[in-house]
N, C-alpha and C positions, 0 to 999 in steps of 0.2 A: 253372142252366145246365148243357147237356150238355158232360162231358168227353170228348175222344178220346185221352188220356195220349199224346200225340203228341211231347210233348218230348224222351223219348229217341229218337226215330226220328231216320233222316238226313231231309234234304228230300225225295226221291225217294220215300222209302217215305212220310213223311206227306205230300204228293201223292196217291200210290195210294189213302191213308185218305180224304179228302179227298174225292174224284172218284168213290168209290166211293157215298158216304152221300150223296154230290150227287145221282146217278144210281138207289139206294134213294128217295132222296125221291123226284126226279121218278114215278119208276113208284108210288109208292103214291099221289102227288097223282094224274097220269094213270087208274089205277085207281078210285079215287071218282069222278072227273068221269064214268067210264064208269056208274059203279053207280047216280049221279045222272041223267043219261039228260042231261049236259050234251056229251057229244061222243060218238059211235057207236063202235062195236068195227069195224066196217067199215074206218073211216078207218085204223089200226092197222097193217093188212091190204100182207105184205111179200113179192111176189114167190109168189102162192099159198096163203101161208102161212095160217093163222088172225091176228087181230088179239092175241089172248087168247096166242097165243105168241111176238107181241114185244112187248108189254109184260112175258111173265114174261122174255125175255132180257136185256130191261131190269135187272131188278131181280136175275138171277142172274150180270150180269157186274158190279152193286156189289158183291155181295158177294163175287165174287171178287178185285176190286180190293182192296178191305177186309183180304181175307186174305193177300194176295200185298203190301199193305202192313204188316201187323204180322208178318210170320214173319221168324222168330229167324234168324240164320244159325250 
């Protein structure tokens, strides 16, 4: 099983951890389905945007959560 050495954190910051590897997952499952031709990049598609750039916003605000939950103060 994966560890997130989450125990020293307060709840707030493993929350952050949490929500972030939630929202990593989502976009890499999201991302297969597209690579597998099970759901279109079109559908994605926010506001003009490209599809293919919210799913990477997806995946670049876990790992900001991610990091904005483990830092030290």
């Amino acid at each position: 099983m994966i560890s997130l050495e989450t125990e020293k954190l307060s709840m707030t910051c493993a929350a952050c951890v949490f929500i972030g590897v939630g929202l990593l997952g989502i976009s890499i499952i999201l991302f297969a389905c597209v690579l597998l031709n099970i759901v279109e990049l079109k559908s994605f598609a926010v506001s003009g945007h490209s599809g293919l750039r919210t799913l990477a916003s997806v995946g670049i605000a876990g790992c900001l959560l991610c990091a904005i939950g483990y830092h030290d103060d």
